[in-house]
N, C-alpha and C positions, 0 to 999 in steps of 0.2 A: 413341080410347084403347085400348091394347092390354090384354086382360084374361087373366092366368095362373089357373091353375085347378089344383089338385093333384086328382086322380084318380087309383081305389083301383087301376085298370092301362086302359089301350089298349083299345081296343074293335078286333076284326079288320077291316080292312077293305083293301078288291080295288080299293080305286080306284088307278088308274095316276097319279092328278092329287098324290099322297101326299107331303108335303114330305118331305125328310130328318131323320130324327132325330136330333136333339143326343144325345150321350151325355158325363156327365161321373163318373169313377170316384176313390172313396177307399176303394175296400175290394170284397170279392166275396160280399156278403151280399145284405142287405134295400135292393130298388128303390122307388125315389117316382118319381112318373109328372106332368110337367107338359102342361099342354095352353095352349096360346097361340090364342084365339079360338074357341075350340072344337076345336082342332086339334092333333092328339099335335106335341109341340115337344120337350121333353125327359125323358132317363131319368136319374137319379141314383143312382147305387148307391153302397152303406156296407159297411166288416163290420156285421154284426147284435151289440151288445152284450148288449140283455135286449129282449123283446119289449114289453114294458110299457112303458119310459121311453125307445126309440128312436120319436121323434117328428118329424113335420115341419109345415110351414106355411109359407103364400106371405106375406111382409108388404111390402108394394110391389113394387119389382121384383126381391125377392129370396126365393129358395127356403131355409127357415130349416130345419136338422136335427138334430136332437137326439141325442147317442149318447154312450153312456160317460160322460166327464168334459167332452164340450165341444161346442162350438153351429158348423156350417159354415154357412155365409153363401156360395150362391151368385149371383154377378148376372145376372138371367134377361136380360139387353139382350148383357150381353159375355163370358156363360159364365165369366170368370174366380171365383175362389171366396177367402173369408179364414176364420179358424178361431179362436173364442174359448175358450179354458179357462175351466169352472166347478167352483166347490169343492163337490170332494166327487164330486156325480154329479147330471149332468143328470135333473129331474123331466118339463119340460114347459114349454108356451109361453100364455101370454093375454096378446091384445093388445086397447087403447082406446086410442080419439082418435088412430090414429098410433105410437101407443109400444108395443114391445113388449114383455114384461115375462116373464122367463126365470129359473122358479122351480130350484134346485135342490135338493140333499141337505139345506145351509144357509143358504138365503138366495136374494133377488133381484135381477136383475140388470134394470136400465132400460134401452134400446134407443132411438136417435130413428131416422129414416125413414132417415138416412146414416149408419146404423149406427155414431153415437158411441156411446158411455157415456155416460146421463146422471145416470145415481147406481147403488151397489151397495152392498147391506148383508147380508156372507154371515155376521153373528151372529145369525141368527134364530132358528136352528133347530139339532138336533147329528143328525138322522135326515129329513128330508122336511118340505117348505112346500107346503101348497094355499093358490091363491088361488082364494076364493069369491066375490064382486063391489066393484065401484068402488060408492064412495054418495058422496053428496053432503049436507054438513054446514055450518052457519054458511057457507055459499059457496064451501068447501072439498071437496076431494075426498079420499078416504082409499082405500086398499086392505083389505080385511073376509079375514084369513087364517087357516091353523091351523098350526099348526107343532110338530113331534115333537120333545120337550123329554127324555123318556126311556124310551127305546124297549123293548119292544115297544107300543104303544098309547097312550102317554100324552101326547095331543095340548092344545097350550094355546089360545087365540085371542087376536088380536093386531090392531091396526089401525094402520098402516101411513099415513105423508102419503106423496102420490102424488106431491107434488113435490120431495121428496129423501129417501126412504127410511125415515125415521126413524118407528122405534115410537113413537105416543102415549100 
């Protein structure tokens, strides 16, 4: 099983044995760094939006990056790349069981492993969603959130089913 790794950059190294490195570009900022086996594999470079909510994460065989208003989706097997639009502004990424789950300014967005959509609810929030953990209830699972209702500070909490979006 081939195993991706995000690392914070390359480590120097003299060896002559060094595969080539992939580079795939969408801007001339901030690099993410894949390693494939232990082994530098790929560089991904972005423009830099904001330092705080440009984020990334490997969620199977895809390099997921957060920036601005929308989520790139590289496929770390065939290097090709697809690009999701999120309302408002990309916050950040948590993923369970497979799914990943792509908070931003308003709302979340569900992920399956072949990157459908498997629900989206971006009336959560009018300023930024944190999700703080999955629980489990009556057999159910919910999402445990806070969500900035009017801003500056004024965060509400929210629980979310994990399997279509929808506040309870």
């Amino acid at each position: 099983m081939t195993n991706y790794q995000l690392v914070e950059k390359f480590e120097h190294c003299d060896s002559l044995d060094m595969p080539v490195i992939q580079t795939v570009s969408f801007g001339n900022g901030k690099k993410y760094f894949v390693t494939k086996n232990n082994i530098p594999y790929l560089v991904a470079q972005v423009d830099a939006i904001s330092e705080y909510f440009d984020k990334a994460c490997i969620f199977g065989k895809y390099l997921c990056i957060g920036t601005g208003s929308s989520v790139i989706f590289v496929n770390l097997e065939s290097l090709g790349s697809i690009s999701m639009q999120v309302d408002f502004y990309f916050g950040y990424f948590f993923i369970h069981e497979n799914i990943l789950y792509i908070a931003s300014g308003t709302g979340i967005i569900a992920v399956s492993s072949t990157l459908q959509t498997i629900w989206k609810n971006e009336t959560l929030a009018v300023d930024g969603v944190i999700i703080h953990e999955v629980f489990t209830q009556d057999d159910k699972q919910f999402l445990k959130i806070s969500c900035e209702m009017d801003p500056p500070g004024h965060w509400q909490e929210k629980i979310i089913n994990i399997q279509n979006g929808e506040v309870i």
